[in-house]
Backbone bond lengths (Angstrom), bond angles and torsions (degrees), N, CA, C in turn:
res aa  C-N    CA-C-N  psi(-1)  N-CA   C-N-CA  omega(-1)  CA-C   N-CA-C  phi
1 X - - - 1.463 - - 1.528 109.97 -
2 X 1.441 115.15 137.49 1.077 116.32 169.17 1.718 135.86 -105.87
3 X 1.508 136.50 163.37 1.384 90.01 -157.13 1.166 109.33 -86.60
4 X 1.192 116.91 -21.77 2.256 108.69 174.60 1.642 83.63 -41.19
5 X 0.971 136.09 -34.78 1.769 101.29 -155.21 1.484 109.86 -90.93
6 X 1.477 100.04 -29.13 1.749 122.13 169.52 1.667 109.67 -52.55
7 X 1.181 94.12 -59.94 1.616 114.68 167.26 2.112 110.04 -44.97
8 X 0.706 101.70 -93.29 1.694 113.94 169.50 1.937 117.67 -47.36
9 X 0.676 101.71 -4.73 2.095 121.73 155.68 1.168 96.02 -92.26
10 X 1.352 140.06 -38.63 1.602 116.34 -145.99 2.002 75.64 -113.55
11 X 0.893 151.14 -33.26 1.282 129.05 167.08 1.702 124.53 -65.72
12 X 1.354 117.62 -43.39 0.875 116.18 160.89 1.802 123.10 -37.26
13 X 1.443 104.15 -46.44 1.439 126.02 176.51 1.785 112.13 -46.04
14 X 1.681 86.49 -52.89 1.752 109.67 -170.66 1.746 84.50 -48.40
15 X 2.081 109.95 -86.81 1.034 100.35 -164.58 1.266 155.31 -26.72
16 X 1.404 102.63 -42.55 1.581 124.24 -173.14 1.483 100.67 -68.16
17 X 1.585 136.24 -28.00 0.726 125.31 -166.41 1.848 123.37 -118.13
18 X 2.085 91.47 35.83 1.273 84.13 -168.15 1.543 129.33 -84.03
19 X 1.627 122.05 157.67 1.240 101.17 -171.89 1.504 104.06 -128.33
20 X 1.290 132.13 117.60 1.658 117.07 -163.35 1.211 113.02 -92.21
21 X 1.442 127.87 3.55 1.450 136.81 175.80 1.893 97.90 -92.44
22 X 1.181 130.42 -13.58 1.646 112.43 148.37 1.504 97.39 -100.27
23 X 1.383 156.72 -29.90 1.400 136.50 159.48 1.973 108.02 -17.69
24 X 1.474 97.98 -57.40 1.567 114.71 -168.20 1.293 122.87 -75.35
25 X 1.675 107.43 -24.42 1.358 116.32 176.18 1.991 101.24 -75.01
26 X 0.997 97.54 -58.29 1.583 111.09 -165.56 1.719 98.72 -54.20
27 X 1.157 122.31 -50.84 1.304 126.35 -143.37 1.731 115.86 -63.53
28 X 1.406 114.98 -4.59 1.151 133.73 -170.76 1.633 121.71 -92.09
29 X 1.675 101.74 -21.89 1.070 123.73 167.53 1.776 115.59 -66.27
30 X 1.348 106.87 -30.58 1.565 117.48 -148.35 1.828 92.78 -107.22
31 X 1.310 131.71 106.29 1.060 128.15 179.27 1.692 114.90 -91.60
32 X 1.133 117.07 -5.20 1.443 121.90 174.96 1.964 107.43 -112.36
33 X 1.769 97.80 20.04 1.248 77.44 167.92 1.732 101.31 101.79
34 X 2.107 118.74 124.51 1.244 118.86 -175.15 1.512 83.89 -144.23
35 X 1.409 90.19 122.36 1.433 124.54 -172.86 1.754 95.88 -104.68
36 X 1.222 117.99 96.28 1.807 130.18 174.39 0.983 140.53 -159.48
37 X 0.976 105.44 147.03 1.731 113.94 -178.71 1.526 123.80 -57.96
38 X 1.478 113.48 -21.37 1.473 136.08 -155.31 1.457 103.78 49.30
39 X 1.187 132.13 45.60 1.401 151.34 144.75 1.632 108.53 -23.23
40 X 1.444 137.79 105.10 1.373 110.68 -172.82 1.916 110.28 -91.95
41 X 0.963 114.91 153.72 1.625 109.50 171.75 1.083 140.96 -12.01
42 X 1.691 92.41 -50.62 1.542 111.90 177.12 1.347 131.56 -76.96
43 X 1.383 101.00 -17.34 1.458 103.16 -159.74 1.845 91.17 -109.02
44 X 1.584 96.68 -6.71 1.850 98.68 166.85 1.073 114.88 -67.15
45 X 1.509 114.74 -48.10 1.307 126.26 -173.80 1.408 114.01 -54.26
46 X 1.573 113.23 -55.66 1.056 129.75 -159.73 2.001 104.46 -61.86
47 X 1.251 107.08 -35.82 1.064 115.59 170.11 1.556 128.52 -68.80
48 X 0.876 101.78 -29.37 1.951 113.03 172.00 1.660 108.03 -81.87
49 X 1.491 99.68 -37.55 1.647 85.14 -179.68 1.291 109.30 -77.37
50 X 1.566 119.66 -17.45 1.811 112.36 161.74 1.013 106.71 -52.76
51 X 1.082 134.50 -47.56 1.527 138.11 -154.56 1.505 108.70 -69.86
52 X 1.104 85.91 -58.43 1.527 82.30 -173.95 1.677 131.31 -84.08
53 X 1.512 83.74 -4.42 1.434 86.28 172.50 1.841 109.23 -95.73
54 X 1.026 113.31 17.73 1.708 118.73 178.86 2.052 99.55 -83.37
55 X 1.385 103.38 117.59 1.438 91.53 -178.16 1.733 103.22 -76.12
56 X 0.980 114.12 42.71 1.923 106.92 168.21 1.506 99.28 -111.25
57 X 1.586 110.56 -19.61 1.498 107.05 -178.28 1.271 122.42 -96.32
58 X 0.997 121.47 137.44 1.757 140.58 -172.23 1.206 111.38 -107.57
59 X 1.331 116.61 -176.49 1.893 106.42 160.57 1.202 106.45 -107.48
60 X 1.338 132.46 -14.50 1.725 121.16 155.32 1.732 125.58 -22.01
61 X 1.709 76.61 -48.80 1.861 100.69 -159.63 1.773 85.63 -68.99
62 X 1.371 119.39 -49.52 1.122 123.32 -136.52 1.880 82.55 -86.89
63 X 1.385 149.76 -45.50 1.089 147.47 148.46 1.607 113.47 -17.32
64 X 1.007 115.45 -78.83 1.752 106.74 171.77 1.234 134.37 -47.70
65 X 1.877 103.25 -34.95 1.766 97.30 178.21 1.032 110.08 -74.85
66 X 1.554 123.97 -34.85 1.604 111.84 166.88 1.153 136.02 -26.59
67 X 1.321 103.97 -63.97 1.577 124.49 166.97 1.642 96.15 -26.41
68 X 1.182 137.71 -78.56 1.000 156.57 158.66 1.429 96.93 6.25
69 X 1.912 106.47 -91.43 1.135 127.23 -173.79 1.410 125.07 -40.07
70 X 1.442 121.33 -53.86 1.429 116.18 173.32 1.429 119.98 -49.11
71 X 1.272 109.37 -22.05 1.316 108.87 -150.67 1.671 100.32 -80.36
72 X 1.013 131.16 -25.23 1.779 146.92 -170.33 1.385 109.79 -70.91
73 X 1.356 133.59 -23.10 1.511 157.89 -167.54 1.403 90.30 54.14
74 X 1.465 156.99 -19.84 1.402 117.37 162.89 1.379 143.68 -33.93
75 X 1.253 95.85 126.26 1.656 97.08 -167.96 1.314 97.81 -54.54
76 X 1.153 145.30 -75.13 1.338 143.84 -161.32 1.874 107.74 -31.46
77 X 1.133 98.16 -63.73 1.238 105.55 -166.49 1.864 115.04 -45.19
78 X 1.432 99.05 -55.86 2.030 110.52 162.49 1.394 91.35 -43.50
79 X 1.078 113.07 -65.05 1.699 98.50 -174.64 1.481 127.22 -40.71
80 X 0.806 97.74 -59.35 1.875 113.22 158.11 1.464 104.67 -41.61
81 X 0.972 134.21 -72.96 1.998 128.70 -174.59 1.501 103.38 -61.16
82 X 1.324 129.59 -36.25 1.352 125.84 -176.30 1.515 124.75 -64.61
83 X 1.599 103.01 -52.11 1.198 111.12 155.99 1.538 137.80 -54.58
84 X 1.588 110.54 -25.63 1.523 108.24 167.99 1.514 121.84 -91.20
85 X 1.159 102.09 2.12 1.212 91.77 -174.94 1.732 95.93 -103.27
86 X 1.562 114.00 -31.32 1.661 110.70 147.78 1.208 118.99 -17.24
87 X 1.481 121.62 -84.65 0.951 128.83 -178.79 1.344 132.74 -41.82
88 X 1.253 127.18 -19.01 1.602 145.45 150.47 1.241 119.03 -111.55
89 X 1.519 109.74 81.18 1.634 113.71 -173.07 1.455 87.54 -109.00
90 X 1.332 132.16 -4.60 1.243 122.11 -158.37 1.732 97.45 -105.63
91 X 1.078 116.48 19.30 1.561 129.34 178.25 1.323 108.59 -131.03
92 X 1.350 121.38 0.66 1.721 105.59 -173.72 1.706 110.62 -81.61
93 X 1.190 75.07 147.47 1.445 100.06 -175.80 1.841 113.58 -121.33
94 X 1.666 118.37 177.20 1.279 112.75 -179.11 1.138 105.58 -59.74
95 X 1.769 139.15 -19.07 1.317 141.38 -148.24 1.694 92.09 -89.19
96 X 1.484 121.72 -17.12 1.426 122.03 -174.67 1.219 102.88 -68.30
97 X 1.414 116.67 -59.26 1.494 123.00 -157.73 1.373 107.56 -86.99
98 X 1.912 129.84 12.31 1.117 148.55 148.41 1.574 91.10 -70.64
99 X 1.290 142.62 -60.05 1.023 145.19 -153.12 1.101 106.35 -53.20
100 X 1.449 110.82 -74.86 1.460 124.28 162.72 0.991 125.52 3.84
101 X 1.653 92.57 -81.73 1.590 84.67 -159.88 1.186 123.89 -86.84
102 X 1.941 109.06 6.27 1.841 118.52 165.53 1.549 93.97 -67.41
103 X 1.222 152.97 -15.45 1.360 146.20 177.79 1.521 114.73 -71.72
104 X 1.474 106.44 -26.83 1.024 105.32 -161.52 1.455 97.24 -103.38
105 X 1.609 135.71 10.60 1.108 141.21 -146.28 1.475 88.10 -132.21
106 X 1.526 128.77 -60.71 0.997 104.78 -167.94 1.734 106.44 -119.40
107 X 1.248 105.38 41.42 1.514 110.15 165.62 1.291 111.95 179.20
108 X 1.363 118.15 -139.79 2.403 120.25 177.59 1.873 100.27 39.59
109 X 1.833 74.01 80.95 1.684 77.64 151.28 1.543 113.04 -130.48
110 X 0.989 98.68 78.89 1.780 115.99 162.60 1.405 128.25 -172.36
111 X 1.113 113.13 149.69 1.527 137.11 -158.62 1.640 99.03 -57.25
112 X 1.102 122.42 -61.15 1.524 144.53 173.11 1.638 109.65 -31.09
113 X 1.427 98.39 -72.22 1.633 104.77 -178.00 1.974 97.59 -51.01
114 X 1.268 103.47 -72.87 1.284 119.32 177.42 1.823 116.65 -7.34
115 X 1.339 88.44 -51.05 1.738 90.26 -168.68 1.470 108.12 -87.62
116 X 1.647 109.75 -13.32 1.582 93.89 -154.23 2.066 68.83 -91.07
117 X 0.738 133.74 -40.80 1.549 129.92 -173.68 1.919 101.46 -33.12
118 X 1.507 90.35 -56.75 1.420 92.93 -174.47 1.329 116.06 -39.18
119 X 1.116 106.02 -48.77 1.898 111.60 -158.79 1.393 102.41 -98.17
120 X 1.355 125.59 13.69 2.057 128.79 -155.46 1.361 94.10 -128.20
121 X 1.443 119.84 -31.81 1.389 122.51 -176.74 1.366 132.82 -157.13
122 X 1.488 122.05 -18.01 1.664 125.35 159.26 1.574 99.64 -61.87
123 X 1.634 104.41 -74.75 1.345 114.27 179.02 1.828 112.90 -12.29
124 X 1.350 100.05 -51.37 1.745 114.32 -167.81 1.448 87.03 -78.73
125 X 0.933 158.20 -73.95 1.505 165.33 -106.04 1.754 83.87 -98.01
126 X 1.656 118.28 -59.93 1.151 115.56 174.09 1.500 133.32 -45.56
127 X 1.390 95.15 -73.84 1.709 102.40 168.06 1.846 125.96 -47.77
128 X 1.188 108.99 -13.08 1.288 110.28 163.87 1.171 131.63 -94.46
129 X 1.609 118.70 -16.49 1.239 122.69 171.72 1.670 108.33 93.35
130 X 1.610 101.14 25.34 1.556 92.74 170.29 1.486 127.76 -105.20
131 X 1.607 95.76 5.86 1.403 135.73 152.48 1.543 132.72 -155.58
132 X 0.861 107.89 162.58 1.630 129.48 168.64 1.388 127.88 -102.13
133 X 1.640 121.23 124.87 1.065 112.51 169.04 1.387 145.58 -43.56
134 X 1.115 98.06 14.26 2.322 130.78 168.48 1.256 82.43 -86.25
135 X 0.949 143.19 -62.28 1.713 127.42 -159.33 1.059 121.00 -60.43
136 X 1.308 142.47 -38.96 1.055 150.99 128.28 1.916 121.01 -14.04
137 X 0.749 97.21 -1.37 1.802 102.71 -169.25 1.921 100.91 -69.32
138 X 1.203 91.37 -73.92 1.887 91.98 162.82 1.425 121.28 -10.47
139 X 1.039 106.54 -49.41 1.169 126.89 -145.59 1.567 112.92 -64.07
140 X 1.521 106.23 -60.74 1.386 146.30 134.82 1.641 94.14 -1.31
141 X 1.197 124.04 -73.31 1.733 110.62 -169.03 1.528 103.21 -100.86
142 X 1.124 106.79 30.85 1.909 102.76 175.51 1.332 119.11 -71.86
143 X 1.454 121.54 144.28 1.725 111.90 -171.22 1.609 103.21 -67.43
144 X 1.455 131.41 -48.47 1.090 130.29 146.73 1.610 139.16 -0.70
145 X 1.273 120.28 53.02 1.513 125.71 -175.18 1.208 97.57 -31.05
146 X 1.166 158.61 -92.48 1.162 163.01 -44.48 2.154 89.90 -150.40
147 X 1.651 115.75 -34.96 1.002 116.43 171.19 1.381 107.44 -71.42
148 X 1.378 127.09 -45.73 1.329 119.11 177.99 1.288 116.10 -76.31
149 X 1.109 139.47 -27.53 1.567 125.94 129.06 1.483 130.77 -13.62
150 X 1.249 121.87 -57.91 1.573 130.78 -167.25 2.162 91.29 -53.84
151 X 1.651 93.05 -54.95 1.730 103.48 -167.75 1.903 104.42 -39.92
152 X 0.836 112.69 -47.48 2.217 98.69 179.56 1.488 100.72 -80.57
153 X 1.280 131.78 -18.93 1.593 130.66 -146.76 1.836 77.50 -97.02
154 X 1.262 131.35 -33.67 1.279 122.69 -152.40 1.632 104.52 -95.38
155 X 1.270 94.86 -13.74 1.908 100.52 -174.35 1.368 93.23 -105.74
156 X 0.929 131.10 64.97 1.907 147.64 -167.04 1.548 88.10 -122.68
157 X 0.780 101.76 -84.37 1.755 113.45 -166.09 1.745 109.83 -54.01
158 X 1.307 91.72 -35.49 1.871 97.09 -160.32 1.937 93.34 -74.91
159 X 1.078 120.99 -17.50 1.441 118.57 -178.84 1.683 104.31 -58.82
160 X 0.664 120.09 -33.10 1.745 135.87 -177.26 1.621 114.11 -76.92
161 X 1.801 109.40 1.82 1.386 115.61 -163.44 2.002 108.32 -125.26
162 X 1.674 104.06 -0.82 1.351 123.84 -174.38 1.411 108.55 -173.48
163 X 1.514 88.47 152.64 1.692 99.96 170.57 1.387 121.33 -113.06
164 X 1.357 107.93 29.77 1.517 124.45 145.47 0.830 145.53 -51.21
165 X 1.447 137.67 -14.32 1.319 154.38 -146.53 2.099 118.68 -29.04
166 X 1.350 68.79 -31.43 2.252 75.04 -176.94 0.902 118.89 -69.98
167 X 1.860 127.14 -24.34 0.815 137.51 163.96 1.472 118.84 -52.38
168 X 1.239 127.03 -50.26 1.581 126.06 167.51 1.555 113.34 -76.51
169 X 1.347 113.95 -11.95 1.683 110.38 -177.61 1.641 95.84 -91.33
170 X 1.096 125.04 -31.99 1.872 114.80 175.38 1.611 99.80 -75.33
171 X 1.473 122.05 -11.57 1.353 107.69 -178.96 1.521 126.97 -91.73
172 X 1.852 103.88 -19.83 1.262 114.04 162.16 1.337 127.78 -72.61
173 X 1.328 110.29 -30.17 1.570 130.09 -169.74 1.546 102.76 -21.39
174 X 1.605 124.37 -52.70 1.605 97.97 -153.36 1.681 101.71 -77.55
175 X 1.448 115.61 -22.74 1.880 111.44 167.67 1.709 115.62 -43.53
176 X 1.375 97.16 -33.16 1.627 92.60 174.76 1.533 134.91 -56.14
177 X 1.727 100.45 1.11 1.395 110.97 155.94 1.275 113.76 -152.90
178 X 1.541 90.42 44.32 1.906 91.29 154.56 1.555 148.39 -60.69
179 X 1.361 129.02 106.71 1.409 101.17 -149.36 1.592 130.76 -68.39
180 X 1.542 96.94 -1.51 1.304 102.82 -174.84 1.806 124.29 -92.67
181 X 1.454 127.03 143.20 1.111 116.32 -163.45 1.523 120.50 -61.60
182 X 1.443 102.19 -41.81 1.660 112.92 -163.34 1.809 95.69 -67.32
183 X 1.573 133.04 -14.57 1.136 129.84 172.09 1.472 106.33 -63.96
184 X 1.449 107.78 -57.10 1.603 128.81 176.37 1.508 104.90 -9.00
185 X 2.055 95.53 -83.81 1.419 109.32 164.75 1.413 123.13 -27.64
186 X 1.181 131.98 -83.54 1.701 142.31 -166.36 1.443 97.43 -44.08
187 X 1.430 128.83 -36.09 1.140 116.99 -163.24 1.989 109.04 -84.57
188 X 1.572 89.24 -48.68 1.220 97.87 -174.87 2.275 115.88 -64.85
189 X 1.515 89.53 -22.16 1.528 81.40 163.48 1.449 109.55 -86.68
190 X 1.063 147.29 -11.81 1.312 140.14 -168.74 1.750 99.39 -90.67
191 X 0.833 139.60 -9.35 1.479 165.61 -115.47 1.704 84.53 -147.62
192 X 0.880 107.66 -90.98 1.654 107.90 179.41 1.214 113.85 -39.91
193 X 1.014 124.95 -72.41 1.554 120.31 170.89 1.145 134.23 -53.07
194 X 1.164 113.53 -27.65 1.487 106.65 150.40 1.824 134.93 -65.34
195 X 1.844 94.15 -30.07 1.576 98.18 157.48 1.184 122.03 -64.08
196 X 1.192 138.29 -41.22 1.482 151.08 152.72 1.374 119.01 -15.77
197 X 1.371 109.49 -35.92 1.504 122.52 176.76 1.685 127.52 -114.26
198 X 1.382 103.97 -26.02 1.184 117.53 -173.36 1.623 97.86 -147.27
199 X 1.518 117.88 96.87 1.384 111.84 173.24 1.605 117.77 -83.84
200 X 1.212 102.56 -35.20 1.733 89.56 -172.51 1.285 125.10 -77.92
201 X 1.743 116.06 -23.52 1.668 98.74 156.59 1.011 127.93 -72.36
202 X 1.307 110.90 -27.81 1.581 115.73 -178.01 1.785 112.27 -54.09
203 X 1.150 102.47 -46.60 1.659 105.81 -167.52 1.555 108.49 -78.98
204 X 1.432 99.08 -12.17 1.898 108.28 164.47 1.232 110.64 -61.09
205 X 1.419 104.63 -58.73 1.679 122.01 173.55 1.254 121.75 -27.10
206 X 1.398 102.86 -61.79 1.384 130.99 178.95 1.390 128.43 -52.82
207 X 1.658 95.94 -48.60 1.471 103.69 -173.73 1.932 101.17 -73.12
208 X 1.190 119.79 -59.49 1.496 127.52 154.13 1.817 113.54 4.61
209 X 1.462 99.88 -38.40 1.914 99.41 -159.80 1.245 97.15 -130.95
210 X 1.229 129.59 35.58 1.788 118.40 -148.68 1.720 84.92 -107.05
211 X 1.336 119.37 -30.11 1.625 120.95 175.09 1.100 126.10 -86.01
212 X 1.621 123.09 -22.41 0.972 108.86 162.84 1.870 126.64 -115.81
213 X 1.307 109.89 -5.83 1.297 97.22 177.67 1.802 111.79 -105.68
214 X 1.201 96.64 -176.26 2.023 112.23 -153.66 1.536 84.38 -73.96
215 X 2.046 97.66 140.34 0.791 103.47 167.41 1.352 134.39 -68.01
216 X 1.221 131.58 -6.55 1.771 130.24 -170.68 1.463 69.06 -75.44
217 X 1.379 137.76 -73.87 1.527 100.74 -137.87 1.856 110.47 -55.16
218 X 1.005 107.59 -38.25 1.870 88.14 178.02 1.769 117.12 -76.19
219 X 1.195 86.59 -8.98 1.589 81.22 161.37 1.298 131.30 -56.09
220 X 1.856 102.08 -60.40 1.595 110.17 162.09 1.428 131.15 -63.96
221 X 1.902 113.54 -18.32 1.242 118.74 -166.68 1.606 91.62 -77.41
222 X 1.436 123.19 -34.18 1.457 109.20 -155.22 1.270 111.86 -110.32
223 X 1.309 113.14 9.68 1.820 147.71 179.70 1.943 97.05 -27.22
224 X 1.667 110.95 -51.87 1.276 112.73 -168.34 1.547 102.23 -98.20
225 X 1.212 140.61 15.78 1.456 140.10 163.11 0.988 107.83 -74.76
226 X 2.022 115.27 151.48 0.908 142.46 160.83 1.670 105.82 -53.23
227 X 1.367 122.19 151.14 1.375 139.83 177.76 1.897 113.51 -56.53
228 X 1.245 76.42 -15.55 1.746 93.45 -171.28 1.575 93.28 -95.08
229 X 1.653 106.43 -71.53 1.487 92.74 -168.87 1.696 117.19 -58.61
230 X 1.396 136.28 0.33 1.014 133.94 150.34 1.293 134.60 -10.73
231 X 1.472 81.39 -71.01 1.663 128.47 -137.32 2.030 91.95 -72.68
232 X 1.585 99.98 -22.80 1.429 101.02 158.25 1.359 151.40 -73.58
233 X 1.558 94.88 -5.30 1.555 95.01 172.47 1.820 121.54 -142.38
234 X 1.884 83.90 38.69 1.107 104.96 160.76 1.745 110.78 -55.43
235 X 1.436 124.56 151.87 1.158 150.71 163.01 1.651 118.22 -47.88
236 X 1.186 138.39 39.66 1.592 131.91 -158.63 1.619 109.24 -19.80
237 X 1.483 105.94 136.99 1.394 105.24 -153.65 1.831 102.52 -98.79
């Protein structure tokens, strides 16, 4: 099998099974726009474990059609590359997180795909030591909003792995005036959770950028503060 044909099975798949009452449910979430099949969960799943349970398929095969897949911006379809490459986390290599970030180069424009990537396969790439959150540095000035997004969304988990924290807060710094919103978000939840664990650098951090960067991110950073501790990183008017 080749992957145009791997590729063109799994759309065919999409179509036949479209449903526009999750098109309508989902679509409200997605403010730049949800490009789908209304594909439901189950019948994703059900389709990948065909896949992969066909002994003609490898993850070679399944590496190239991706390529493929991202590239269409259907959500379903990212879904489809995300999940197979899930399914072989126990093979990644540096060539994964090469993968990556060609996904993010020549397709994945949405917040959704974006995060579950974070935690499905950087996360893995991270915690194993087949990178470092230095690799990610690129990333940071990528034309790709949504790539410079992944960079705070991906140091989520790793906060729970040191009590360093400044070390990833001097590394986010230039997002702190990213102009785009969905960055806002990634940053400002990564921001929270790190207050969650470590309040007093964090609110150093905070206070540091409180004049000049966008408010959603302290919106989300201070999401779990008291009304009072707020009231500190209001914007001076």
């Amino acid at each position: 099998m080749k992957p145009q044909e791997l590729y063109d099975d799994i759309v065919k798949y999409c179509k036949s099974n479209t449903n526009e009452e999750i098109i309508k449910k989902y679509s409200r979430y997605f403010k730049e726009g949800y490009d789908s099949y209304g594909l439901s969960q189950e019948l994703l799943y059900e389709k990948v474990d065909s896949i992969i349970g066909n002994k003609k398929v490898d993850f070679n095969l399944l590496r190239e059609t991706s390529k493929i897949l991202v590239k269409s911006l259907k959500y379903e379809e990212t879904s489809f590359a995300i999940l197979f490459y899930r399914r072989f986390s126990g093979s990644f290599t540096r060539e994964t997180f090469d993968d990556i970030s060609s996904w993010f180069e020549t397709g994945l424009r949405n917040w959704a795909s974006c995060d579950v990537i974070c935690g499905d396969t950087l996360f893995v790439l991270l915690t194993n030591k087949i990178i470092t959150y230095k690799d990610l540095k690129p990333w940071i000035s990528a034309e790709n909003k949504f790539q410079r997004r992944a960079v705070p969304v991906s140091l989520i988990k790793l906060l729970k792995t040191t009590r360093d924290f400044n070390q990833y807060f001097t590394f986010i710094e230039p997002l702190m005036k990213d102009p785009e919103r969905e960055v806002h978000q990634g940053v400002g939840w990564f921001l929270r959770e790190a207050w969650k664990l470590q309040k007093e650098p964090t609110e150093s951090f905070l206070l540091k950028y409180k004049e000049v960067s966008p408010r959603l991110i302290f919106q989300y950073a201070c999401e779990k503060m008291t009304p009072e501790n707020k009231q500190r990183f209001k914007k001076s008017k």
